[in-house]
C-alpha positions as CSV (number, residue, x, y, z in Angstrom):
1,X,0.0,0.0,0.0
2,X,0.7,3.5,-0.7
3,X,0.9,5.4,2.4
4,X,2.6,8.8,0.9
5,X,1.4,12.2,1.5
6,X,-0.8,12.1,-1.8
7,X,-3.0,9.4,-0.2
8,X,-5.3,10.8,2.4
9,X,-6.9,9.3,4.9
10,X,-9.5,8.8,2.7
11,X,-7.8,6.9,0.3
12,X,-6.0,5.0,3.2
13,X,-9.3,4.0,4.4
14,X,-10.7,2.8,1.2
15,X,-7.5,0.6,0.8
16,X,-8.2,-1.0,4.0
17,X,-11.4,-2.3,3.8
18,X,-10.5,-3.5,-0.1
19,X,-7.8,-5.4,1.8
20,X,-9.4,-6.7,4.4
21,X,-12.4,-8.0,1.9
22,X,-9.8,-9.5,-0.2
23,X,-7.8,-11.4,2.5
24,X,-11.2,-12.5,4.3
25,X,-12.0,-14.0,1.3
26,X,-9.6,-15.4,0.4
27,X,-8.7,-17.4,3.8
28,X,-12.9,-18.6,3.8
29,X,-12.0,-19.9,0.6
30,X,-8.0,-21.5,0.6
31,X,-5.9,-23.1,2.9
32,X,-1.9,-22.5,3.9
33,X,-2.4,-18.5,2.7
34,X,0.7,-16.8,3.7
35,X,0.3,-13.0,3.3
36,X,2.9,-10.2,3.9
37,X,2.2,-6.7,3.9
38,X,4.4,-3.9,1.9
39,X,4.0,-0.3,3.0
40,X,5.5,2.1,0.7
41,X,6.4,6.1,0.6
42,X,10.0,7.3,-0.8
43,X,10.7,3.7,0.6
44,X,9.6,0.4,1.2
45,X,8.9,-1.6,4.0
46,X,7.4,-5.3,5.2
47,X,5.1,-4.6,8.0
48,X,2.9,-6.9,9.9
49,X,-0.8,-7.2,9.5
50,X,-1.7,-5.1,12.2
51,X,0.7,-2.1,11.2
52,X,-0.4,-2.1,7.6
53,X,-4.0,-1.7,8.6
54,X,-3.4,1.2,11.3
55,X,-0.5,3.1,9.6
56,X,-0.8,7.0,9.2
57,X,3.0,7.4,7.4
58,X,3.4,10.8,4.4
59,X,6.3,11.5,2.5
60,X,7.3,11.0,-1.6
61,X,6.2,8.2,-3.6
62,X,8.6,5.9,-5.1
63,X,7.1,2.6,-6.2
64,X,10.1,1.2,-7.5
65,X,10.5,0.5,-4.0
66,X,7.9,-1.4,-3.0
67,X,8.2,-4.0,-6.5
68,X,11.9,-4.4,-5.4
69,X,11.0,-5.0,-1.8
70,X,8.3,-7.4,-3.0
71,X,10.7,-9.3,-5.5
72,X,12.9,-10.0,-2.9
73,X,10.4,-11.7,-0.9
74,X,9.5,-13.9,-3.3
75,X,12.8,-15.1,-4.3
76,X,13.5,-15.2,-0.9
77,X,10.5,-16.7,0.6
78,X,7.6,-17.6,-2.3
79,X,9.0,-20.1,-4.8
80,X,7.0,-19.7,-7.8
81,X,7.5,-23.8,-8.0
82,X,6.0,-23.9,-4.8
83,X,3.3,-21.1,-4.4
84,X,0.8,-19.4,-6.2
85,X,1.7,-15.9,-6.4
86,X,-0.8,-13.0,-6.3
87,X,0.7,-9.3,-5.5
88,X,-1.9,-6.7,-4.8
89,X,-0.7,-2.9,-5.0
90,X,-2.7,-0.3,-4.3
91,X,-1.7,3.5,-4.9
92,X,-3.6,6.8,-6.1
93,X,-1.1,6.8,-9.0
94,X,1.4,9.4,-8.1
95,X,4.7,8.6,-9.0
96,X,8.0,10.7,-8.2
97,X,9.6,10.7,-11.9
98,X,9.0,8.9,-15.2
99,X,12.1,7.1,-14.5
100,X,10.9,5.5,-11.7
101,X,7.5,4.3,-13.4
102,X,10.2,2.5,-16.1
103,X,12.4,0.9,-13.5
104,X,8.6,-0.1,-11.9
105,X,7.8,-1.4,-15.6
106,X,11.2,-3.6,-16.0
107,X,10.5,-4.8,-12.5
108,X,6.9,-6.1,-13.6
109,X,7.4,-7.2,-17.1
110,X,11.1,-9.1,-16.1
111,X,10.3,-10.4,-12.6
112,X,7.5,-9.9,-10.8
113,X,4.9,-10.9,-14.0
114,X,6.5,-14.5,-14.9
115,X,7.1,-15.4,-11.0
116,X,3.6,-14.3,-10.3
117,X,-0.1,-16.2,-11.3
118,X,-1.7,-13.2,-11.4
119,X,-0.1,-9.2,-10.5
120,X,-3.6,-6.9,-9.0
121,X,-3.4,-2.6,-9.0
122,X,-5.7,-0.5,-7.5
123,X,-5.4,3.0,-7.9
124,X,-7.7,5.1,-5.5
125,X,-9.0,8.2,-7.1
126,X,-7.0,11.1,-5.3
127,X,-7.6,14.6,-5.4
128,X,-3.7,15.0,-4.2
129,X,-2.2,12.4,-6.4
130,X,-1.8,12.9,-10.2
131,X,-3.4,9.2,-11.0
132,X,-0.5,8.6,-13.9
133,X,0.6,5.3,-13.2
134,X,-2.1,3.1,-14.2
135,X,-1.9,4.6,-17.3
136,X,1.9,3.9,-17.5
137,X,0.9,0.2,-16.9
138,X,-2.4,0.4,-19.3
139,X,0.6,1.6,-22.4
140,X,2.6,-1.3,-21.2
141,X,0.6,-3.5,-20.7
142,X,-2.3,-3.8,-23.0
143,X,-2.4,-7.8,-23.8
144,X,-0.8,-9.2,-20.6
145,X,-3.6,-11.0,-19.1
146,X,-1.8,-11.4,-15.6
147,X,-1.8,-7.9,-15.2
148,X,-5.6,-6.7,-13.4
149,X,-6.1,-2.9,-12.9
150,X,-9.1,-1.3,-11.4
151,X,-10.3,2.0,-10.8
152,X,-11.3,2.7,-7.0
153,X,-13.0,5.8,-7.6
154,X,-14.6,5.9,-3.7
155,X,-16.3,3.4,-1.1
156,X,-18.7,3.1,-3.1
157,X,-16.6,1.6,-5.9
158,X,-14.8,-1.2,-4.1
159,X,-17.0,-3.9,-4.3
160,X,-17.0,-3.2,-8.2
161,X,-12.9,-3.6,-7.5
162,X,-12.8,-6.7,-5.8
163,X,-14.6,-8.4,-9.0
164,X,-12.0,-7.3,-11.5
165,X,-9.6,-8.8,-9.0
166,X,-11.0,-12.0,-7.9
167,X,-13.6,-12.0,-10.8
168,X,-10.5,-14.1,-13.1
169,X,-10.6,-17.6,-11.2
170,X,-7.0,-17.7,-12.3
């Protein structure tokens, strides 16, 4: 998750509950889930469950981080011989430079993509936030089927979001 200045409490909020849905899901529905948590701002960092559903951090966004941190892991900890892998990110899209957004784009297309069954973005509409990078991914994108985005426009909106996420069966 996002947790930069750009995403408000609002947006924070909105990221929570599309979480928690998500996970509680999920478990009712699969056994032996592991889940880590990623919070992200200028850096990136594993926090526990608790943490990432309480946490109030602000600073720049650089989502480069948060892929890297999240590569790690699973070369580290997630075998993709062993585990079905399904990263969520959620953001509202504000990035610090273009160059990061490429090095986020290498990240996705050369690791995170083929270790991964299926890669899920949310990007929570943000009066703060400039809502760039899920077009960045859209350009890059277009055919890869493992790639789900979704457009969180309020509270309102995340039911709609969970659908394009778990709506796949993949």
């Amino acid at each position: 998750m996002d947790v930069s200045g750009s995403m408000g409490d609002e947006q924070k909020e909105i990221v929570r509950i599309e979480s928690f849905w998500i996970d509680t899901w999920l478990r009712s529905q699969y056994r032996d889930i592991e889940t880590r948590y990623i919070v992200h701002e200028a850096s990136a960092r594993m926090v526990d469950r608790e943490t990432f559903f309480r946490t109030k951090e602000s600073g720049g966004t650089l989502i480069s981080s948060a892929y890297k941190l999240c590569n790690i892991l699973i070369d580290r900890e997630f075998s993709p011989d062993e585990w079905n892998i399904y990263p969520f990110h959620f953001s509202d899209g504000d990035n610090w430079s273009t160059e990061d957004t490429k090095v986020c784009v290498d990240l996705l297309r050369n690791e995170i993509l083929p270790k991964s069954n299926m890669f899920c973005y949310g990007q929570v509409v943000s009066r703060y936030g400039s809502g760039q990078f899920i077009k960045d991914l859209r350009e890059n994108f277009l055919e890869d089927e493992n790639l789900i985005l979704s457009t969180i426009e309020n509270k309102d909106a995340i039911i709609g979001s969970i659908k394009d996420f778990l709506g796949k069966g993949k």
